[in-house]
Every structure is written in C-alpha cells, then in structure tokens.
C-alpha positions as CSV (number, residue, x, y, z in Angstrom):
1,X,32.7,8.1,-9.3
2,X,29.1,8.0,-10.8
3,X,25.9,8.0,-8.5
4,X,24.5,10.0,-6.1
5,X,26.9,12.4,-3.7
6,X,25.0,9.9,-0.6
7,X,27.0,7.0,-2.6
8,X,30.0,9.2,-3.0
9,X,30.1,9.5,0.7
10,X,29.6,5.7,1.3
11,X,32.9,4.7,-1.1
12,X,34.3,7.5,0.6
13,X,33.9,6.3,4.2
14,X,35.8,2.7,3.0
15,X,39.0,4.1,1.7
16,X,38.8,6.4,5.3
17,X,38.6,2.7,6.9
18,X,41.5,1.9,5.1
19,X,43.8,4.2,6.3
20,X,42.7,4.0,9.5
21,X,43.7,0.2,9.3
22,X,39.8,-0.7,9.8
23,X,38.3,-3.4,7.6
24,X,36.1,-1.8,4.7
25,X,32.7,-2.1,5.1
26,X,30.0,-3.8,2.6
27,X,27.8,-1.0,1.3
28,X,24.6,-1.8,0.2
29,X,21.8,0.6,-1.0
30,X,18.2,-0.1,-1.6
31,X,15.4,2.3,-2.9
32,X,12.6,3.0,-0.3
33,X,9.3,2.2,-0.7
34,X,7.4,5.4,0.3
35,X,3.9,4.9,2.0
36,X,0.3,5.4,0.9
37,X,0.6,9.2,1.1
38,X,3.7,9.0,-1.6
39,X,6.2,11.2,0.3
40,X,7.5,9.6,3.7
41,X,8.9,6.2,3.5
42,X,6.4,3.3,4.1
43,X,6.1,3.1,8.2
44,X,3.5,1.7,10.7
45,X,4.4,4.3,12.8
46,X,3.4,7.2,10.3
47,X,0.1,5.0,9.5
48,X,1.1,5.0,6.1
49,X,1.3,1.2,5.3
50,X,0.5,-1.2,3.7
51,X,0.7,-4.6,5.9
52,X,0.9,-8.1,4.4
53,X,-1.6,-8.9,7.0
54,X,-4.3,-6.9,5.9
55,X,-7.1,-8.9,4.3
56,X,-7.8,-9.1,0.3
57,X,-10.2,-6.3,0.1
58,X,-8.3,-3.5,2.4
59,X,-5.0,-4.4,0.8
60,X,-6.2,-3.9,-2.5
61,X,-8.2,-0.8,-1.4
62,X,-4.5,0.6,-0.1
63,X,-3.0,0.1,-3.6
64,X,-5.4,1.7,-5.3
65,X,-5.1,5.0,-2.9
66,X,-1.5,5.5,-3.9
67,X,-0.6,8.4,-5.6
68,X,-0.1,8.0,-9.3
69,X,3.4,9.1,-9.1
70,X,4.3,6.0,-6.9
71,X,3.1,3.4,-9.0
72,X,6.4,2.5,-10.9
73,X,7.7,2.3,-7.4
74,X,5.5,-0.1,-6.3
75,X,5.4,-2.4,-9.5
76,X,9.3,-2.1,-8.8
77,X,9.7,-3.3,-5.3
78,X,6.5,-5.0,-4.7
79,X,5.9,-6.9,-7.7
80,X,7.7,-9.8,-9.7
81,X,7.7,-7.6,-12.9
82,X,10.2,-8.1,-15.3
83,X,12.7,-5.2,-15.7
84,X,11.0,-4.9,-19.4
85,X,7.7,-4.9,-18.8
86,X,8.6,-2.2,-15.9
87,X,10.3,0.1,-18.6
88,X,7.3,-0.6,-20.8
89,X,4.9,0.3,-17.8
90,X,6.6,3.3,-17.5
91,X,7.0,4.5,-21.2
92,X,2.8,4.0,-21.4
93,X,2.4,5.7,-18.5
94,X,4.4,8.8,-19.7
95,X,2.6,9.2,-23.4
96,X,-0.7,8.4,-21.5
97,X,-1.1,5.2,-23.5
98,X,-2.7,3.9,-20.4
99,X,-4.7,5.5,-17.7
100,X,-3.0,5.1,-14.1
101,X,-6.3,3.3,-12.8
102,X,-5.9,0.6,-15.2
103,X,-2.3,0.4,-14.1
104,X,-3.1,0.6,-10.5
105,X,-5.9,-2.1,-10.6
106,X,-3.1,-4.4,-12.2
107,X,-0.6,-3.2,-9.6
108,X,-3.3,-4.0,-6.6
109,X,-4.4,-7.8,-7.9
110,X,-0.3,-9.1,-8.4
111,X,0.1,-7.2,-5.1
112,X,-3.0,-8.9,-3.3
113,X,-2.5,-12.2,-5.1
114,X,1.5,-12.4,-3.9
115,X,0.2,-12.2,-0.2
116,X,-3.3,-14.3,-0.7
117,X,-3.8,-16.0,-3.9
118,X,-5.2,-15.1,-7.5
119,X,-8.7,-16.3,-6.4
120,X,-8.6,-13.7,-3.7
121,X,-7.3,-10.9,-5.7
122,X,-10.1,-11.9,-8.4
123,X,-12.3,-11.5,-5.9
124,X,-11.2,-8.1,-4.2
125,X,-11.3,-6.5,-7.5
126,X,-15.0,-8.2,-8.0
127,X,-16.2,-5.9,-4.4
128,X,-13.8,-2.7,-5.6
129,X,-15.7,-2.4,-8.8
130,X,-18.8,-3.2,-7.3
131,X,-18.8,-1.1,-4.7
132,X,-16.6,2.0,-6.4
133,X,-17.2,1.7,-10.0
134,X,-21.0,0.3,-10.2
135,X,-21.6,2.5,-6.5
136,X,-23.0,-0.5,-5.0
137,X,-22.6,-2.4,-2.0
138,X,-19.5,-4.1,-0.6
139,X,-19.8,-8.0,-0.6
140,X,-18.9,-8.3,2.9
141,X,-20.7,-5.4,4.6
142,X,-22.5,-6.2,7.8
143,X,-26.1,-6.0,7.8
144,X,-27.8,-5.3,11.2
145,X,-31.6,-4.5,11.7
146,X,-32.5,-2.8,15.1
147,X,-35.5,-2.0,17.1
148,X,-36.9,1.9,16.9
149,X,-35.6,4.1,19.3
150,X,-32.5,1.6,20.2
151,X,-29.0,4.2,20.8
152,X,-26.3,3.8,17.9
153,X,-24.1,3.7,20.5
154,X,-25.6,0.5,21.8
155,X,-26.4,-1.1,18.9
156,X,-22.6,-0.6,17.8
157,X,-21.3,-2.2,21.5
158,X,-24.0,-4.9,21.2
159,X,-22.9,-6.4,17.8
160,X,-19.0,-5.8,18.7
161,X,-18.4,-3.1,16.4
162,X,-16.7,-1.0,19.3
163,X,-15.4,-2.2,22.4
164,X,-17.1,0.2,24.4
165,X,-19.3,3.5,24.9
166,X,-16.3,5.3,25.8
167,X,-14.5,3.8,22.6
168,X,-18.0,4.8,20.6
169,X,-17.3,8.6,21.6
170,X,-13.9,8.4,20.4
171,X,-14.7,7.7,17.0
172,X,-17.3,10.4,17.3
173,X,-15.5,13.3,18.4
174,X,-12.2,12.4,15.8
C-alpha cells in the first residue's frame, strides 16, 4: 500500500471492520490549509485566519502576510488554478523565475476577487501598493481633526473608534 503510514492506518482500520462484521467505513483525506503564521492549521480560534467575511483590503492584506512557503498551498486549496498552471507556479517558484511577491499579489486578487468581485480585488491591490509599495496613505483611512489639548482617549470614544475608556486602556497596555 502506497501513501502515508496515517493512510495505512485508515485502510487498515476497514479490513478490522470487516472481521469484526462492521460495515467498512468511507475514508476520505483532505490537505489542511495551515493559517497565516504557516504552521498550525487555519483556525479562528488560534487567530490565524483568514475569514471570507473580511472586507477587500484586510483579506488581501492577510494573503500577502503568508509565509512564502505556503503559497502553493493556498493557490491549491483556495484558488480555481488549473493543476498545470499549479505545477508551473511551483517549478518558477523553485528556479526563482518569479519573486514570491509577485506570486503572492496574484494569489491575494483571485483570492479577494472569489469572495468580492474583480473590481474589488482591482481595487485592494490599488490601496496595497499605494500604501506599501509607494508608502502612502490608505484610501480608506479615517481623517479626524481635533481641538488642542482634547484626550486621545476621548477623541477615540467620541468618533467610535473604541467602545469605551476602559476598552481605550486595553489596547494601550497590550
């Protein structure tokens, strides 16, 4: 039997069903996707996610923070790629015929544009150049002028940024 010793143990466990007069299971495997840090699986729970919620310009941000080692990975299981093109990716990758930004900007627009639309994923890598290529200013970022001697802490609660003073000391000490 080829594969892996965990498939081994899967066939394994069906032919045990079978003598013990138990229907054989169905076993299917699937690869993991493993989360932003590129070791532990993808989970909310270890804040290492990616959500399809997240709006255009933090998902793509997400993508682009992955480790280099995961991108094949991620064109893999969260892209429509072709099998080819995938093999092709990879081969490039390897002889450092293409530079893993490149790849990864790719790999963030077909990701963002899968959840929101080409014309949002246009536009997300638009503000990620702008603001991390050219150093300039996000598209989106709020602008708020404030009287001379006003408290952070009170400008921040008065324009909703947190919910409170107590939630403003928080972010502070962390």
């Amino acid at each position: 039997i080829g594969g892996t010793d965990q498939t081994f143990n899967m066939v394994l466990g069906r032919d045990v069903m079978k003598i013990n007069k138990k229907i054989p299971q169905a076993v299917l495997t699937l690869k993991l996707l493993e989360g932003l840090d590129g070791k532990e699986k993808m989970s909310k729970s270890l804040d290492n996610y990616i959500a399809i919620s997240d709006l255009p310009g933090d998902m793509y941000g997400k993508v682009m923070s992955i480790p280099d080692t995961s991108i094949i990975n991620y064109f893999t299981l969260a892209t429509y790629t072709p099998i080819q093109e995938l093999k092709s990716i990879e081969e490039n990758l390897k002889n450092s015929k293409i530079h893993p930004k490149d790849l990864k900007m790719r790999l963030a627009r077909e990701i963002v544009a899968i959840y929101h639309g080409d014309e949002k994923a246009k536009l997300a890598e638009e503000n990620f150049r702008r603001t991390f290529e050219k150093k300039g200013i996000p598209e989106d970022v709020l602008e708020i002028k404030a009287q001379k001697g006003t408290l952070l802490s009170d400008l921040l609660l008065e324009n909703k940024i947190v919910e409170s003073k107590s939630d403003f000391r928080r972010l502070i000490l962390e």
